[in-house]
N, C-alpha and C positions, 0 to 999 in steps of 0.2 A: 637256173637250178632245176633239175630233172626229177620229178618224179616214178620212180620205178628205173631207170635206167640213166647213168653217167653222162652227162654232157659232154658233146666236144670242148663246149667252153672251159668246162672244167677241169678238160683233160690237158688241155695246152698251156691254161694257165697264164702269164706272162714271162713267155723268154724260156730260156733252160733253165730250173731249177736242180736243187740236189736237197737232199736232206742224208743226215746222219742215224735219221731212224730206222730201225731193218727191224720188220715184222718175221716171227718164226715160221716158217713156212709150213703147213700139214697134210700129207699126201692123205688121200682118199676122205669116203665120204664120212657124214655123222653117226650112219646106220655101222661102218667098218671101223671106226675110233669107239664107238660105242661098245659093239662086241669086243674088240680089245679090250676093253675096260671093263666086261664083265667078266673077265678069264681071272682079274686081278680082283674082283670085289663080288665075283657068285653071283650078280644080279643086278645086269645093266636097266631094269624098271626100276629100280630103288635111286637112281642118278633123280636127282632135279632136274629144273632147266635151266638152273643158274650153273650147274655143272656141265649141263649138254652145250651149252656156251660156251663157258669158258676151255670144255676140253676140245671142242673146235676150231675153236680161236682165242688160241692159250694168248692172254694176257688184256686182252677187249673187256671191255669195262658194261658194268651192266647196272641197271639204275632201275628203280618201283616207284610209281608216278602216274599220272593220268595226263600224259603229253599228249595223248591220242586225242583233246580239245582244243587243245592250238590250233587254231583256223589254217585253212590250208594256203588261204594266200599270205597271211603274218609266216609260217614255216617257208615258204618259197624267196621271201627276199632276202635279196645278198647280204642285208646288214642286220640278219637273224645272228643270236649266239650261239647258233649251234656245237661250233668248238667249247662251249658249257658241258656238254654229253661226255667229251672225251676225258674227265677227272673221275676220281673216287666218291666223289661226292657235287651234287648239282643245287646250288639257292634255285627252292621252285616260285623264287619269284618269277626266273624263265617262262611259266608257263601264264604269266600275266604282261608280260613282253607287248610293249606297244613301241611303233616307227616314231621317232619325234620331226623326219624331215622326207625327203624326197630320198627313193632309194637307190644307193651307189650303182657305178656298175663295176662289173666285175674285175676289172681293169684299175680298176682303184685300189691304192696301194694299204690299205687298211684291209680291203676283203682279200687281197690276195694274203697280207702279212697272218690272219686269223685262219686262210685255209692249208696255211705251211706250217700254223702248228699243228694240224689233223693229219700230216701226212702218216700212211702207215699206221692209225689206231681204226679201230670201230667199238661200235659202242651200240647197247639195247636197252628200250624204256619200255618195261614191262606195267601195266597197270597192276595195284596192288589184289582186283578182284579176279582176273585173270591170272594169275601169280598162284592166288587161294586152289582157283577149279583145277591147273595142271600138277599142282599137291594130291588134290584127293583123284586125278586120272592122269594116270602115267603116259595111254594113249594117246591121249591129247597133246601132253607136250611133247612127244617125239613128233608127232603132227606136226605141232607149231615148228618145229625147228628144222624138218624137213624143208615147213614153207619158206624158213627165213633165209636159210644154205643155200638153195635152189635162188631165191631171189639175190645173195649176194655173190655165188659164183658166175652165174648170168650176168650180171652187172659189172663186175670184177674183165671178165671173159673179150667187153668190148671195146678196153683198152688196148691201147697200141704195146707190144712186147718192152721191162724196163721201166713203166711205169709202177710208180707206188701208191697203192690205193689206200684209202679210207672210207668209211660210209657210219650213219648212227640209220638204225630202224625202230622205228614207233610204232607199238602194237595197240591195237584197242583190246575192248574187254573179251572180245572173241576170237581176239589170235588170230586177227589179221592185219594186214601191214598196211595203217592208217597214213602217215608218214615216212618218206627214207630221203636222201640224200648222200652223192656218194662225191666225192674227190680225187685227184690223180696228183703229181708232180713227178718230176726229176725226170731224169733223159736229155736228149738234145732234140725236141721238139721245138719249133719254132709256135707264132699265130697264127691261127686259122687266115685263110684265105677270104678275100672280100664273098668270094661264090661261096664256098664255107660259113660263113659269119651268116648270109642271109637262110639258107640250108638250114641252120641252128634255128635260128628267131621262125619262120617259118614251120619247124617242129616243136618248137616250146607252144606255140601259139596252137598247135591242134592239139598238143597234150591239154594244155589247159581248159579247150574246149571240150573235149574227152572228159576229162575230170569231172566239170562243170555238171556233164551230161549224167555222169556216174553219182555224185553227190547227191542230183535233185532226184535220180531212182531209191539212193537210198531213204534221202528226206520220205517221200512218197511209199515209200513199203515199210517204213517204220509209222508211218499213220496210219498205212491200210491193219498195222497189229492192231497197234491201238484202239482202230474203231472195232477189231475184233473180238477184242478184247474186252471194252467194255460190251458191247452186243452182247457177248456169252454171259455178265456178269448181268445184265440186265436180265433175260433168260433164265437165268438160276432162281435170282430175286423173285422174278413171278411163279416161279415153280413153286419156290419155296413157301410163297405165302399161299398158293390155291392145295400146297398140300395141308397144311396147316389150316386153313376154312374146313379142308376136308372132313380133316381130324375131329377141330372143333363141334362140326354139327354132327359126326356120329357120334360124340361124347355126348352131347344135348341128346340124340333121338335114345340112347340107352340109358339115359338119366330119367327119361321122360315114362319108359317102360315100368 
């Protein structure tokens, strides 16, 4: 399961499939639906981002949630729920999801049968504090949606012609893309290739090392805040009190006059 970009695995699946789903298709981009849709409502900054969503990708499901905690290796295994994303509504027990066994591989006929019900949907977990700040800045969330279009027409782009995609995107509180996973079927593609198969395992295994490396920068400059953080507040603290002595004994020497 790929982070930021489709697997072949995923693309091929097992065997030809088909589905009966057919997603609406929407030429151009979010900035040129957008404008459209301010000729019809005087003022495409008053849209949401549950609107800038859904008028992108009319019918994708969109959910408020703090899924951007689910650990990155619990979201990567095959016998995650993610097909949970693609309803109206998600039990956030999902997001306390623990493995009870060794995990399938993809080839198993339960993770394929749960990635054929995703065919053709997507879907966005927006956290409920980020959700707040793109309320009160309009800028922001055409931002965020720029970054999330761009991420799934890119994504989308490096399947083979005929396939049916899927994908859910998990944002954290800053409107970036914490989680994503994306899906394919149908067509008359066959199984990757034994040179193919190791190609895959071979790239999953550097993304993962990528990740890894990206993770502990982040771990590491979210303490270097913190220690900045408190520093400054420590700083204040002493300010605050050698102004206050200050104070103090000029009130004494003018008491004393």
């Amino acid at each position: 399961m790929d982070f930021g970009v489709t697997g072949k695995l995923w693309e091929y699946g097992t065997g030809s499939r088909t589905s009966a789903m057919k997603e609406r298709r929407v030429d151009g981009s979010f900035a040129e639906i957008a404008a459209a849709k301010a000729a019809d409502k005087g003022n495409a900054t008053g849209m949401s981002f549950k609107d800038m969503w859904q008028t992108r990708f009319p019918g994708a499901y969109y959910h408020t949630m703090d899924a951007y905690k689910i650990p990155q290796g619990t979201w990567e295994r095959y016998d995650f729920p993610h097909e949970q994303f693609f309803n109206d509504t998600v039990d956030e027990s999902v997001l306390d999801w623990k493995p009870t066994g060794a995990e399938p591989k993809l080839t198993d006929k339960s993770v394929q049968s749960r990635i054929d019900t995703t065919l053709g949907k997507k879907a966005i977990v927006v956290p409920p504090a980020l959700e707040e700040k793109m309320k009160n800045d309009p800028a922001l969330a055409q931002k965020v949606m720029a970054k999330v279009e761009k991420f799934i027409v890119n994504d989308e782009a490096t399947l083979p012609p005929g396939r049916i995609y899927s994908c859910v995107v998990i944002l954290d509180e800053n409107g970036e893309i914490a989680h994503a996973v994306g899906s394919s079927g149908g067509g008359n593609l066959v199984g990757p290739t034994e040179a193919e198969q190791r190609q895959f395992e071979a790239e999953q295994a550097a993304k993962k090392k990528r990740h890894e490396k990206y993770a502990k920068l982040n771990e590491e400059s979210a303490l270097k805040r913190k220690m900045l953080e408190q520093e400054t507040d420590r700083r204040y603290y002493k300010s605050s009190v050698a102004r206050q002595n200050a104070f103090n004994a000029y009130e004494k020497n003018i008491m004393e006059l």
